[in-house]
Each structure stands twice: as C-alpha cells, then as structure tokens.
DSSP file (Angstrom, degrees, kcal/mol; ACC not computed):
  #  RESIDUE AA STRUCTURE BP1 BP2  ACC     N-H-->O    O-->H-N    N-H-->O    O-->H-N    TCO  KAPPA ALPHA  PHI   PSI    X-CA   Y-CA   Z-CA
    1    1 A X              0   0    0      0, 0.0     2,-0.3     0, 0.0    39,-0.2   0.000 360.0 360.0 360.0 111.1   -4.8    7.0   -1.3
    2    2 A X        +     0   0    0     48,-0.1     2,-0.2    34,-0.1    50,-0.2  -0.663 360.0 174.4 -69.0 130.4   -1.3    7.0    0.2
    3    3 A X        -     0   0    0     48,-1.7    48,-0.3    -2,-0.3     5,-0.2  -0.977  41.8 -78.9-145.4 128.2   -0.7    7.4    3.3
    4    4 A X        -     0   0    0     -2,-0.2     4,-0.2     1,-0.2    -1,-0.1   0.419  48.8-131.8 -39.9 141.1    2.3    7.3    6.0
    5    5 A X  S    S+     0   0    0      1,-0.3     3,-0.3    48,-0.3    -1,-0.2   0.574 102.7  48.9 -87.4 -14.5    2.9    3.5    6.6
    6    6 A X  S    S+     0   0    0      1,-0.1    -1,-0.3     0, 0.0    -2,-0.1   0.573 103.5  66.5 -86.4  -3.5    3.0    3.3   10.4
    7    7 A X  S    S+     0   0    0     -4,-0.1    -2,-0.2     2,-0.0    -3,-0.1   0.749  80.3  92.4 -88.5  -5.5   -0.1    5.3   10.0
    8    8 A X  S    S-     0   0    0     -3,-0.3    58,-0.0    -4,-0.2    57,-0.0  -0.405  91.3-105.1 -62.0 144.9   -1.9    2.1    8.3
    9    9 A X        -     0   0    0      1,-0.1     3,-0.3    -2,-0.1    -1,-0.1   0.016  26.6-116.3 -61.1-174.4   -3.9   -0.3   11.2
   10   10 A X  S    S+     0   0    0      1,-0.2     2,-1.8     0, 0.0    -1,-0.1   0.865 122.1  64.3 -86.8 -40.3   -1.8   -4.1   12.1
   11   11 A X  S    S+     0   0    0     55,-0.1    -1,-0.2    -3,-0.0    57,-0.2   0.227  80.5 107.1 -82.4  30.0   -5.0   -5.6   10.6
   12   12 A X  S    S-     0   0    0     -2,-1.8     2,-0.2    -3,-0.3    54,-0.2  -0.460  81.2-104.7-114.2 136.0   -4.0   -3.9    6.9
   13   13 A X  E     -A   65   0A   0     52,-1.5    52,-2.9    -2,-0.2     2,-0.5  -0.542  37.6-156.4 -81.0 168.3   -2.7   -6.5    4.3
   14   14 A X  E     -A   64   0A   0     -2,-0.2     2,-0.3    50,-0.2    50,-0.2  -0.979  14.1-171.0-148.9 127.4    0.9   -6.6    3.7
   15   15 A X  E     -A   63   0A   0     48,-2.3    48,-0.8    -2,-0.5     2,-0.4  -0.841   7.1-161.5-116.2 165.8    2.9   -7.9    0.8
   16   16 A X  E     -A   62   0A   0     -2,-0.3     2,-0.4    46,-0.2    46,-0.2  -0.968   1.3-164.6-150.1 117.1    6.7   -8.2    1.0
   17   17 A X  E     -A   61   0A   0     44,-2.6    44,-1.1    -2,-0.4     2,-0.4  -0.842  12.2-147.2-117.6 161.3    8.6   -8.4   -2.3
   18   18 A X        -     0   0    0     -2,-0.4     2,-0.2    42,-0.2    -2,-0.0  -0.925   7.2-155.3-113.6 124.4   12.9   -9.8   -2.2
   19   19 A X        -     0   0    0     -2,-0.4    41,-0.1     2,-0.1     3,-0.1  -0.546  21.4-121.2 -78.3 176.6   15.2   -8.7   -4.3
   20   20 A X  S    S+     0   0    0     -2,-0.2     2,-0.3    39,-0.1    -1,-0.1   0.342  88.8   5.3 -64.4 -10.7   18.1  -10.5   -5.1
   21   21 A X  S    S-     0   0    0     37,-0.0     2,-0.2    38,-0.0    -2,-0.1  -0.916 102.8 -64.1-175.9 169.4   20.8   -8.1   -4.1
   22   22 A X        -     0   0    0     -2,-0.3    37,-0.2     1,-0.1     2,-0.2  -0.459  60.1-110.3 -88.8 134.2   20.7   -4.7   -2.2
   23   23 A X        -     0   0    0     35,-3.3    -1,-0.1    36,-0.3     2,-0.0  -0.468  34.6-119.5 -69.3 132.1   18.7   -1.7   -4.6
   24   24 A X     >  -     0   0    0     -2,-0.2     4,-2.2     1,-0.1    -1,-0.1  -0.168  25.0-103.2 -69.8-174.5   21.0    1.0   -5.9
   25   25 A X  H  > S+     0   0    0      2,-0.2     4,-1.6     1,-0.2     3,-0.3   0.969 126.8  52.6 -68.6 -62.3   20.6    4.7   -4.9
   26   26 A X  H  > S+     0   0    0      1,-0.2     4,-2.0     2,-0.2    -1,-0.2   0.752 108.7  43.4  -2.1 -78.0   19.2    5.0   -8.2
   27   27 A X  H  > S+     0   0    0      1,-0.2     4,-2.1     2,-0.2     5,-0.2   0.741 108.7  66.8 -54.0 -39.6   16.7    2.2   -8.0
   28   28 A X  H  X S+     0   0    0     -4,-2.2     4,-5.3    -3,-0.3    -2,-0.2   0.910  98.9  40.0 -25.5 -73.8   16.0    3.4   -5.1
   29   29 A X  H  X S+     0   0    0     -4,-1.6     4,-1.0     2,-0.2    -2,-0.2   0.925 113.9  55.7 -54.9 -55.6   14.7    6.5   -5.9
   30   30 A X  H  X S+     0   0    0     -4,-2.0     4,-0.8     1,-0.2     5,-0.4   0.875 110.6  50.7 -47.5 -88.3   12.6    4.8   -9.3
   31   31 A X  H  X S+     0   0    0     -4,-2.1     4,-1.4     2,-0.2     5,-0.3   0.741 112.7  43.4 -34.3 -54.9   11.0    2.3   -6.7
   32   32 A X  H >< S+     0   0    0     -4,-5.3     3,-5.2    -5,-0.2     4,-0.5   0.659 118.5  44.3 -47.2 -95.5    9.9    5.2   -4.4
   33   33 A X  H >X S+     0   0    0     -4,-1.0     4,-1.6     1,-0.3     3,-0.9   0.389 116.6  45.2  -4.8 -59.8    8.6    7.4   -7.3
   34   34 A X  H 3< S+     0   0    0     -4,-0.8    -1,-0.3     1,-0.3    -2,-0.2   0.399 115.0  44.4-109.0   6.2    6.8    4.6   -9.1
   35   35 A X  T <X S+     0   0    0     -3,-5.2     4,-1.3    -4,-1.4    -1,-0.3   0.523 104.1  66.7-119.2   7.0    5.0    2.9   -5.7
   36   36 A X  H X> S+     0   0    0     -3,-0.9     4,-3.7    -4,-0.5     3,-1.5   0.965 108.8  40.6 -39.7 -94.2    4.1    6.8   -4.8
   37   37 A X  H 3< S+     0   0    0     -4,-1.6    -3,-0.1     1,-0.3    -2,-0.1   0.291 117.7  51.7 -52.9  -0.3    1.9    6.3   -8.2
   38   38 A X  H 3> S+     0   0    0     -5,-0.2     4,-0.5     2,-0.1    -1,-0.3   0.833 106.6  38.5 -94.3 -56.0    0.9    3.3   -7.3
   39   39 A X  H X< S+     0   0    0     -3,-1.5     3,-0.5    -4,-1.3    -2,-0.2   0.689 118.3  57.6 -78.4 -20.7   -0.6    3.0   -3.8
   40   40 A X  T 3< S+     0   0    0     -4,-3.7     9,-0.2     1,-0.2    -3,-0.1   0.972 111.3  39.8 -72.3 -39.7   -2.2    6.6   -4.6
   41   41 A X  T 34 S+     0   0    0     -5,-0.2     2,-0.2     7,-0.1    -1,-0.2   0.725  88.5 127.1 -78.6   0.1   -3.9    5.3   -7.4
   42   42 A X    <<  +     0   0    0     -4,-0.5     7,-2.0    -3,-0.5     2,-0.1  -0.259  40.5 177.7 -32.6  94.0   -4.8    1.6   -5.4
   43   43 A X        -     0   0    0      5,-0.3     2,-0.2    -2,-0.2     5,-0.1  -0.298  27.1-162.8 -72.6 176.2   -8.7    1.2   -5.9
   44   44 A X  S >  S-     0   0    0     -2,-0.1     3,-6.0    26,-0.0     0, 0.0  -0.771  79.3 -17.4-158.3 139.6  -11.1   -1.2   -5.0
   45   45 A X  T 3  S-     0   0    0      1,-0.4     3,-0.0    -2,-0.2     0, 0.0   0.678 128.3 -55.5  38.7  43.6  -14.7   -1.3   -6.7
   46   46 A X  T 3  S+     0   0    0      1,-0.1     2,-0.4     0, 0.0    -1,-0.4   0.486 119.9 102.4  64.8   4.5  -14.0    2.4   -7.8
   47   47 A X  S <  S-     0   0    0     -3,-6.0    -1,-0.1    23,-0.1    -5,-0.0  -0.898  77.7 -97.6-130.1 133.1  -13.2    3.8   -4.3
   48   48 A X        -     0   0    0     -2,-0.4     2,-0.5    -5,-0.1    -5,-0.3   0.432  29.1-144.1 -37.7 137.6   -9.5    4.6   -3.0
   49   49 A X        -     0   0    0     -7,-2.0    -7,-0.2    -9,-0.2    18,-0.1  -0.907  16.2-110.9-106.2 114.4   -7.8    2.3   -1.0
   50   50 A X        +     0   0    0     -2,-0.5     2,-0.2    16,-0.4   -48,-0.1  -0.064  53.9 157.9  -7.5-177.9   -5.0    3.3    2.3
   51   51 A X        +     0   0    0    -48,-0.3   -48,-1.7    13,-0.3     2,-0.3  -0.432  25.6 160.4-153.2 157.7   -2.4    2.4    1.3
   52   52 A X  E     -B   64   0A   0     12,-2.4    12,-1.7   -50,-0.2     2,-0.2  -0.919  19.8-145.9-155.8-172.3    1.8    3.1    1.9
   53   53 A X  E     -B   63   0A   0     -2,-0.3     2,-0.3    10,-0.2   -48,-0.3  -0.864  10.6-169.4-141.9 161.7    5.1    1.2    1.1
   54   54 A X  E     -B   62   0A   0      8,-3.0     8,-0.9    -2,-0.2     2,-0.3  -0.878  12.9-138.2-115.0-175.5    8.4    0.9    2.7
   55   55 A X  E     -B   61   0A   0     -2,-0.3     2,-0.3     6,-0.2     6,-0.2  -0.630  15.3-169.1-161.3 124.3   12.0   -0.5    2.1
   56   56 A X    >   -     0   0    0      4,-1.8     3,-2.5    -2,-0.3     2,-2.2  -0.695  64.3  -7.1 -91.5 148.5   13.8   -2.2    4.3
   57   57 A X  T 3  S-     0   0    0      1,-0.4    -1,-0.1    -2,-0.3     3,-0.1  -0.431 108.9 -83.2  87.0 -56.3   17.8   -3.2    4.2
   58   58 A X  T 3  S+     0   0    0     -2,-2.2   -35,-3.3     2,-0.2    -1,-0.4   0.317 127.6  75.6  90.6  28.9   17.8   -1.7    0.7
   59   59 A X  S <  S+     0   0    0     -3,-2.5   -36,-0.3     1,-0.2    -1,-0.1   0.380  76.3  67.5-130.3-113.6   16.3   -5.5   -0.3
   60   60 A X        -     0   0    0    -43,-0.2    -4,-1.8     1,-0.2     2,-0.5   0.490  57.7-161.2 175.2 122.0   13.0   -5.7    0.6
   61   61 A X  E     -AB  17  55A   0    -44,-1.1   -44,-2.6    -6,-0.2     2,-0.4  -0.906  23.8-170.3-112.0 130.3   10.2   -3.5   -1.1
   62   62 A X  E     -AB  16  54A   0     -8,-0.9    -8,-3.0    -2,-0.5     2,-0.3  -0.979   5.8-176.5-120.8 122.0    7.2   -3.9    2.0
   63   63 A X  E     -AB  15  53A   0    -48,-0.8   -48,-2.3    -2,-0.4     2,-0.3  -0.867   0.8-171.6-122.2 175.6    4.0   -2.5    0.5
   64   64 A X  E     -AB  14  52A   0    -12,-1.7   -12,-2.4    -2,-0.3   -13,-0.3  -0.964   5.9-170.9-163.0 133.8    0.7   -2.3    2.9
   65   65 A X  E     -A   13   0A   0    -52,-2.9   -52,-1.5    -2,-0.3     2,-0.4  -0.864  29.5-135.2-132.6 163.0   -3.4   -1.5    2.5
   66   66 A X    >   +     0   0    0     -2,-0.2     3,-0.8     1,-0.2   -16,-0.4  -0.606  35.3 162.2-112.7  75.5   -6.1   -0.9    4.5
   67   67 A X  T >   +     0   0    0     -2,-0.4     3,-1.2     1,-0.2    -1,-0.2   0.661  64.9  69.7 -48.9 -47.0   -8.8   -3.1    2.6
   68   68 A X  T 3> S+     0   0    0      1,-0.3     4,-0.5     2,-0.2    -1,-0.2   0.233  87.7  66.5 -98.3  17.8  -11.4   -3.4    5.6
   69   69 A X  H <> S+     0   0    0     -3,-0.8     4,-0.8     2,-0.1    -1,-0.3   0.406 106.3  45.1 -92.6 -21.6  -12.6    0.5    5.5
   70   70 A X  H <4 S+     0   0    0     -3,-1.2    -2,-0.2    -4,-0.4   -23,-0.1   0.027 108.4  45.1-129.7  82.3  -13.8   -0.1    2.8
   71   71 A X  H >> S+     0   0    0      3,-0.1     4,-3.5     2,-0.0     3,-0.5   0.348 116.1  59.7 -87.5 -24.6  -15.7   -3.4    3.0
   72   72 A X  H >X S+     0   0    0     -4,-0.5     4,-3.0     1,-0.3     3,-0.7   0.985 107.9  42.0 -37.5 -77.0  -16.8   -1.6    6.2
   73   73 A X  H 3X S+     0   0    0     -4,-0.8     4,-1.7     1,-0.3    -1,-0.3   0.480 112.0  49.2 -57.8 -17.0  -18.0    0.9    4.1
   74   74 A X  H <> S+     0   0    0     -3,-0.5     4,-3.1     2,-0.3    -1,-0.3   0.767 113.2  52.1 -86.4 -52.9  -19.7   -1.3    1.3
   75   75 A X  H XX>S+     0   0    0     -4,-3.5     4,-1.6    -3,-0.7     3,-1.1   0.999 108.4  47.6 -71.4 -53.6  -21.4   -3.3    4.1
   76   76 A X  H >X5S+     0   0    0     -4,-3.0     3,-1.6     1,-0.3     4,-0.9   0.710 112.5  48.9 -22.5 -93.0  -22.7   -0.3    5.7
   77   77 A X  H 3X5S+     0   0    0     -4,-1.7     4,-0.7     1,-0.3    -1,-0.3   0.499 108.3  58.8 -21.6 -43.9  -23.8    0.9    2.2
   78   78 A X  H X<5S+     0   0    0     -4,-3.1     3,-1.7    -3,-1.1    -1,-0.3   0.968 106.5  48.0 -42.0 -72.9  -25.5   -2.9    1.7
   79   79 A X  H <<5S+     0   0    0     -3,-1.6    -1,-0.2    -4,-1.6    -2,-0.2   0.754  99.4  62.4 -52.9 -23.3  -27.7   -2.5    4.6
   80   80 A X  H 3<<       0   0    0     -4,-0.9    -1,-0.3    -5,-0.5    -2,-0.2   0.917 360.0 360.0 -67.1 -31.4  -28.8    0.5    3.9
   81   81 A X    <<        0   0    0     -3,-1.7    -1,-0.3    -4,-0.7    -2,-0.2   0.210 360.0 360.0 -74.5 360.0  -30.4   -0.9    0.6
C-alpha cells in the first residue's frame, strides 16, 4: 500500500539505489509511474505492505517499507492459535 514517505516510521527499511548521472525529466516521470505500481502492489505473505519512494538530487531513487506491522500483526495472529 503506498503511502506518503515521511508518513512511514524511522524503524521502516530503506533501500537507496545510485544512478550514474542525474535522471532526465522524462525518466523522471517513468521512475515515479513505475514505483507508484510497485510499492502499491509490495506484499508480504499475501498481505500489503507501507510502503513509499523518493528521489533525491535527481540521482538517487530512495524507496522505504514498513515491514514490522505486519510481523506485528502475524505474531498477534500466532498467539492467538
């Protein structure tokens, strides 16, 4: 599920990819569009994961998830069992 990227916790994993050279306007736009469709569709063990992206400098594609809502939720579910 995407969702605004300052709105993710600090404990969220965080990946950071480098271009080589600064993204066109162009490219731009394809990265947004196609990490849109990405982090919405992010799963884990068939239920939706937080997720956002940024870009910084117009090098640097910064994507971020919230992974421990649900193990939360999984362990919850565990005990219950």
């Amino acid at each position: 599920m995407f969702v605004k990227f300052e709105n993710l916790p600090s404990h969220s994993r965080v990946w950071v990819y480098q271009s080589d050279r600064k993204f066109t306007t162009q490219e731009l736009a394809l990265i947004s569009e196609k990490a849109i469709v990405f982090v919405d569709q992010w799963t884990k063990h068939g239920s939706d994961l937080q997720g956002s992206f940024v870009v910084k400098y117009n090098q640097f594609l910064i994507i971020k998830n919230d992974e421990l809502l649900k193990l939360l939720t999984t362990v919850s579910i565990s005990f219950k069992l």
